[in-house]
C-alpha positions as CSV (number, residue, x, y, z in Angstrom):
1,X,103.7,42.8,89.7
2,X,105.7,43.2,92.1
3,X,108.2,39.9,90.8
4,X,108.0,42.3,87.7
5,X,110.2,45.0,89.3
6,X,112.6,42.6,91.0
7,X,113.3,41.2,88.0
8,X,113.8,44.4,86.2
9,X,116.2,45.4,89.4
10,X,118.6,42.3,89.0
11,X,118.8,42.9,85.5
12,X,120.1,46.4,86.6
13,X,122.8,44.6,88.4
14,X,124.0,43.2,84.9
15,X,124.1,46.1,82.6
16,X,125.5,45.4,79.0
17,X,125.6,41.6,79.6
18,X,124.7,39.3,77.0
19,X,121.1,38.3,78.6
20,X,117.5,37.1,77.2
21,X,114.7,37.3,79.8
22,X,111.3,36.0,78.5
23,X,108.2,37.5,80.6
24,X,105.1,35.3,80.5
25,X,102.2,36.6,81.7
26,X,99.5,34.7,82.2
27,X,95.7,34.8,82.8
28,X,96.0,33.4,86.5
29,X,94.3,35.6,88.9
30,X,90.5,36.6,88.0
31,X,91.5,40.0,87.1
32,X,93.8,38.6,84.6
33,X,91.3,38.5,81.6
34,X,93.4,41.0,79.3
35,X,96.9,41.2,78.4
36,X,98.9,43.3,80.9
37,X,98.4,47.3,79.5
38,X,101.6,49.0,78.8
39,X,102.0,50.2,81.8
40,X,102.4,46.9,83.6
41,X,104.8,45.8,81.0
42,X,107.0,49.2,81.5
43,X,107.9,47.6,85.2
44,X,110.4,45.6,83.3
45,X,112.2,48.5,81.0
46,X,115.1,46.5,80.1
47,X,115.6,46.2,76.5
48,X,116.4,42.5,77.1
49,X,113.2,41.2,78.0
50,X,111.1,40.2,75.5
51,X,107.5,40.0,77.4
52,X,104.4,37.8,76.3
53,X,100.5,36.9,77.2
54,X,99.6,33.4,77.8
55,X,96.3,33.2,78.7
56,X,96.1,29.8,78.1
57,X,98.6,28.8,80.6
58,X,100.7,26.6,77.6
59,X,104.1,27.3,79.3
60,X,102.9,26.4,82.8
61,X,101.2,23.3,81.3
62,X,104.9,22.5,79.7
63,X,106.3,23.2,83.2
64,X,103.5,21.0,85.1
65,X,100.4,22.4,85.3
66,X,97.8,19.9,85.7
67,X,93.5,20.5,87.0
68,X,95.2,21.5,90.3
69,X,95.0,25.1,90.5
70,X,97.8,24.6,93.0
71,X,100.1,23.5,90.3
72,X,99.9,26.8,88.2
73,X,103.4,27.9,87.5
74,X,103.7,31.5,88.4
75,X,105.6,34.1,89.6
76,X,108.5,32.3,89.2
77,X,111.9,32.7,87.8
78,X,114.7,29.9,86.0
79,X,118.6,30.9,84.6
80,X,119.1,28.5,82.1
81,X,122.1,27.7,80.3
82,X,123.9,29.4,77.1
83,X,122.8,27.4,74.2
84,X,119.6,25.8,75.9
85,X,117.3,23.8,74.2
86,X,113.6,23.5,74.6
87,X,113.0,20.9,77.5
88,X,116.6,21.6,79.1
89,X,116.4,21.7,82.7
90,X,117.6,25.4,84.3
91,X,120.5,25.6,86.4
92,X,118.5,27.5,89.1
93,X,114.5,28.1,89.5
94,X,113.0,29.6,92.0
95,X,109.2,31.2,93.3
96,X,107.8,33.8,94.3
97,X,110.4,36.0,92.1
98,X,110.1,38.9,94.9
99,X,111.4,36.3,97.8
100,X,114.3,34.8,95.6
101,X,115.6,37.7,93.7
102,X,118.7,37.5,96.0
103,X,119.0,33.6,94.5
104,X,118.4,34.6,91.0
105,X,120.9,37.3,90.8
106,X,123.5,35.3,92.1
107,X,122.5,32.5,89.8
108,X,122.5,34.8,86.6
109,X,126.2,36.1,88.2
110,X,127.5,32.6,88.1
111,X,126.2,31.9,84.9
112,X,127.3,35.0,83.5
113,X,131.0,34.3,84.9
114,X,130.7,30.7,83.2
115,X,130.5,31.9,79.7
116,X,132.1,35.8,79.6
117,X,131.0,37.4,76.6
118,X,133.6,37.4,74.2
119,X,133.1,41.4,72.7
């Protein structure tokens, strides 16, 4: 949970910009065998986050999940470009979210200064 609140601190860093943020959670560790209560979502406020429960792991399995437990994809983070499609690469990825919040901020700032929102 604690990726959960770095996240929602970057985003701080941004206010009013033009940002999606997509928060999968997923049935990883064996205490994950419910979708995160309300509380656990509220650790990412920001209206631009639309947050989700994958407990079958479909996005990881996309990203390259395979029997190895060791290939889960989690706690992780990825800035992507305006206009990506499905299967577009990100500009910058990054795991465990807490450790490379300083490298996803300044990803989503260069990003951001790439394609200035036009209001």
């Amino acid at each position: 949970m604690q990726g959960a609140s770095a996240i929602e601190d970057v985003l701080k860093k941004f206010p009013g910009e033009r940002v999606t943020v997509f928060a999968i959670w997923e049935k990883v560790l064996s205490s994950d065998w419910s979708p995160p209560i309300a509380r656990v979502m509220a650790r990412i406020s920001d209206l631009r986050v639309a947050q989700f429960w994958d407990p079958e792991r479909v996005l990881s399995h996309h990203l390259g999940e395979t029997e190895d437990r060791k290939t889960i994809v989690w706690d992780w983070v990825a800035v992507y470009p305006e206009g990506a499609k499905w299967g577009s690469k990100p500009n910058y990825s990054g795991r465990p979210v807490v450790k490379v919040a300083e490298a996803f901020e300044a990803a989503l700032g260069k990003e951001l200064r790439s394609h200035p929102d036009p209001r």
